[in-house]
N, C-alpha and C positions, 0 to 999 in steps of 0.2 A: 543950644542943646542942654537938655539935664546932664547933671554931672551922672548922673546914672549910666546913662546911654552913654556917655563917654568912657567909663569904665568897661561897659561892655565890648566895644569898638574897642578899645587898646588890648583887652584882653585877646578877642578875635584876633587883631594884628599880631601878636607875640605869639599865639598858637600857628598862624602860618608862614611866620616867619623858620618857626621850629622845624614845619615839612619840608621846608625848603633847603635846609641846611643841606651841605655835599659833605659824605662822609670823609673821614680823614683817610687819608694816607695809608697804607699799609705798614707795619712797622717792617725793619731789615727783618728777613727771614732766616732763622736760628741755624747755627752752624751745621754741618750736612757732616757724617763720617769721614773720615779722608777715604781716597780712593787709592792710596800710596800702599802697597801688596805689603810694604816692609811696615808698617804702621801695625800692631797688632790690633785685636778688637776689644772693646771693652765694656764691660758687661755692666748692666744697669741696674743688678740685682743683690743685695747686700751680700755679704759672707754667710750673716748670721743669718738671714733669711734663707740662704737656700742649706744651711743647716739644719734650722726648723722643718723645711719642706720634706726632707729625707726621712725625718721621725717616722715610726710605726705607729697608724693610728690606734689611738686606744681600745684598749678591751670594754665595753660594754658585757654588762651584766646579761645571759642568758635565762630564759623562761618560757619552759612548754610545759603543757598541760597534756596530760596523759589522760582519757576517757576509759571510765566503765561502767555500759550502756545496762547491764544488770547489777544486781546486787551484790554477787561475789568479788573474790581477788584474783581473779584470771585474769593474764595478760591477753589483752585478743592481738590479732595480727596486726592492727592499724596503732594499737600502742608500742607492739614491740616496734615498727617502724618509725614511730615519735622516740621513742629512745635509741634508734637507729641515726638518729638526727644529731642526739646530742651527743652522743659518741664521737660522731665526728665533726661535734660544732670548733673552731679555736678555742672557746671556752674550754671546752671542756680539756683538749691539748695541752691548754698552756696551763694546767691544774688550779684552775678556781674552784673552792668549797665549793660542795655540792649539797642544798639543802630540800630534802623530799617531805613535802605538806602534803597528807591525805586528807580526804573529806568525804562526807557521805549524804546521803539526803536526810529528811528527818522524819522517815517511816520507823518506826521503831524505840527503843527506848534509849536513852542518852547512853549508856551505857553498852548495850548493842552498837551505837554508832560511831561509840570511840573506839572501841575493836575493830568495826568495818575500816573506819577510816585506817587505823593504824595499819593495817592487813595489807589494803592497798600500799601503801607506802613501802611495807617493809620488801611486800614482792619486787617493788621495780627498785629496789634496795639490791635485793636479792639478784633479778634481771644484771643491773650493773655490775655486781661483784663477778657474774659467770663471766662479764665483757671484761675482765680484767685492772677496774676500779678497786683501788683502796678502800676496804671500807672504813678507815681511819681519814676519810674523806670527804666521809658524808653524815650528814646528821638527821634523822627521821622523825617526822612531827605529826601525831593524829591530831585531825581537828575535830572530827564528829563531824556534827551538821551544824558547826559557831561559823561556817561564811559561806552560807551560798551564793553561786553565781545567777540565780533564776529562782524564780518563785516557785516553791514547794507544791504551793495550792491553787486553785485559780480562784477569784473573785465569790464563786460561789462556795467554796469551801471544798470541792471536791478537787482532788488528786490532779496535778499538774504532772504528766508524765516526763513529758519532754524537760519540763523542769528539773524535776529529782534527778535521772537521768544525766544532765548538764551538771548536775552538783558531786557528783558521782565521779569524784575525779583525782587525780594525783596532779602538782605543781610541780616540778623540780625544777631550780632557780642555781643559776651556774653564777656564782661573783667571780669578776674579775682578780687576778693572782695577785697577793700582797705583795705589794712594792712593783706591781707591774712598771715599770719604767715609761711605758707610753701612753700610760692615763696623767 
């Protein structure tokens, strides 16, 4: 026979040799709790571990968005209800800065819209203060029309309603409390 075919054959033999193998033994099976009433029990889980486990999870940063569906700075019923939210988010409980970004579409002239925007903000500024908010609390930002969430205009150049509208808005952005202990 070629030494080929002889390779091949030996190989075949050692591969079924290997199927055939019986597995081994099972090792002794690891020791079982006592069943002795007076043995106390003992616990698998570190100190420090179930120290950590008790922490309070961290404050994350809070952020709603407060709509307004026209041009003005009226609260409608579905924003006081978004600020209804964060009044009694833990954010807001556990006293994280409160920082209010207005914004506005961009009908109108830059100037216009830094008013608009501002107006917005200072209302739900305003809103918060009646809810019992510090206004040494909060800090209020007009944006204008510098960051829409939605395109102003559509493709053809005419007026995106729903757009503007969507841009038409107030942020208030609740950070979590300096020195929060469980961040």
């Amino acid at each position: 026979m070629s030494r080929r075919l002889w390779i091949i054959l030996g190989t075949a033999a050692l591969l079924a040799a290997c199927g055939d193998r019986q597995p081994e033994a099972p090792a002794e099976p690891a020791a079982t709790p006592s069943s002795d009433p007076s043995t106390p029990p003992v616990s698998i889980i570190r100190a420090e571990v179930e120290e950590e486990a008790v922490r309070p999870l961290p404050i994350e940063p809070l952020a709603v968005k407060v709509g307004f569906s026209d041009g003005g700075a009226e609260l409608s019923d579905a924003a006081m209800e978004a600020l209804g939210e964060v009044v009694d988010s833990r954010q807001f409980k556990e006293g994280g800065v409160i920082t209010i970004s207005g914004h506005s579409d961009a009908a109108g002239s830059d100037a216009v819209n830094m008013r608009a925007s501002l107006a917005r903000a200072e209302a739900v500024r305003d809103w918060l203060v009646e809810h019992g908010v510090d206004v040494e609390r909060m800090t209020v930002i007009g944006f204008g029309e510098q960051n829409p969430v939605e395109p102003n205009a559509l493709p053809d150049g005419s007026p995106n309603e729903a757009g503007r509208a969507a841009n038409r808005r107030v942020e208030v952005l609740i950070a979590p409390p300096e020195g929060d202990a469980s961040s």
